[in-house]
C-alpha positions as CSV (number, residue, x, y, z in Angstrom):
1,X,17.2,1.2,6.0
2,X,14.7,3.3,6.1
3,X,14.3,6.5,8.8
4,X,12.2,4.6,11.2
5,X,14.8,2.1,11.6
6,X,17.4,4.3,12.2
7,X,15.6,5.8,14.6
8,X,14.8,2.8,16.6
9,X,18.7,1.7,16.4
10,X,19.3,5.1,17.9
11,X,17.3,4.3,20.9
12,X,18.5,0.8,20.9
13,X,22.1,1.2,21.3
14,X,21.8,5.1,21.9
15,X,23.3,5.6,25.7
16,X,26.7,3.4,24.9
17,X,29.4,4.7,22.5
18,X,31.1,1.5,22.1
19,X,29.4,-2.1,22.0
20,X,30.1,-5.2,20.8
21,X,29.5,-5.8,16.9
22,X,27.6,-8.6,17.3
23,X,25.2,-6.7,19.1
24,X,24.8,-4.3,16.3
25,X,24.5,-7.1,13.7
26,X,21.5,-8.4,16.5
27,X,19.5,-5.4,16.1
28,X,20.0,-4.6,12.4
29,X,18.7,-8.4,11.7
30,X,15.7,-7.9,14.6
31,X,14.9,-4.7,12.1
32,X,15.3,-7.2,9.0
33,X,17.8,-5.3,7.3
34,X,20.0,-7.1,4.5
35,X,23.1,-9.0,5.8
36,X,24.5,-8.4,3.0
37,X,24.6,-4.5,3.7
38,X,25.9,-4.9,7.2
39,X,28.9,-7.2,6.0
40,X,29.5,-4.5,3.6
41,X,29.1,-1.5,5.7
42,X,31.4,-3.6,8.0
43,X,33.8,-3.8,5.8
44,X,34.5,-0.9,4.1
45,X,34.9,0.9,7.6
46,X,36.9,-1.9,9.0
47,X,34.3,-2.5,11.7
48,X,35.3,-5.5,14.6
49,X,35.0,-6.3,17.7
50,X,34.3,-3.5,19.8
51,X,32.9,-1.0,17.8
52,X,31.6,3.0,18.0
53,X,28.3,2.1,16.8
54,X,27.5,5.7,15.6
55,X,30.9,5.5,12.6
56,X,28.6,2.6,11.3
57,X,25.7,4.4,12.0
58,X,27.1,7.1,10.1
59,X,28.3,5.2,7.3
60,X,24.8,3.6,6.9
61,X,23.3,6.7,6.8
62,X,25.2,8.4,4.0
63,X,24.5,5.1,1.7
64,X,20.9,5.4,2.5
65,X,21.4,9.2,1.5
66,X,23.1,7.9,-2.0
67,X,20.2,5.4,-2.6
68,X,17.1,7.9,-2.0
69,X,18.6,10.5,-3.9
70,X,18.7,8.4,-6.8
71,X,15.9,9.2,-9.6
72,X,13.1,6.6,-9.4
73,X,12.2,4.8,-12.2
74,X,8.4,4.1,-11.5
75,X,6.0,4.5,-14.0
């Protein structure tokens, strides 16, 4: 996910502190983000049913962090 996206989920689902996870797993495929990021995401923080979007926002955030902080290895 890149900085964009996070923006526009931020202005998606910005006004409401808790929504349905569903809806969050709606707009994280409408950005064509990998499933298999938001299953994990979902589970390590337990994430179900009604859910304070910005904890998962939060946790996506710091694995981004963790990924673009890593060295690239273009040549």
């Amino acid at each position: 996910m890149d900085i964009n996206q996070y923006i526009f989920f931020s202005i998606q689902l910005g006004p409401k502190k808790v929504v349905p996870l569903e809806l969050i797993e709606q707009k994280w495929r409408a950005l064509s983000l990998p499933q298999e990021r938001f299953d994990d995401l979902t589970r390590i923080g337990s994430f179900a049913g009604e859910t304070e979007w910005l904890k998962l926002f939060a946790l996506a955030a710091t694995t981004l962090n963790d990924v673009s902080s890593r060295p690239q290895l273009w040549h």
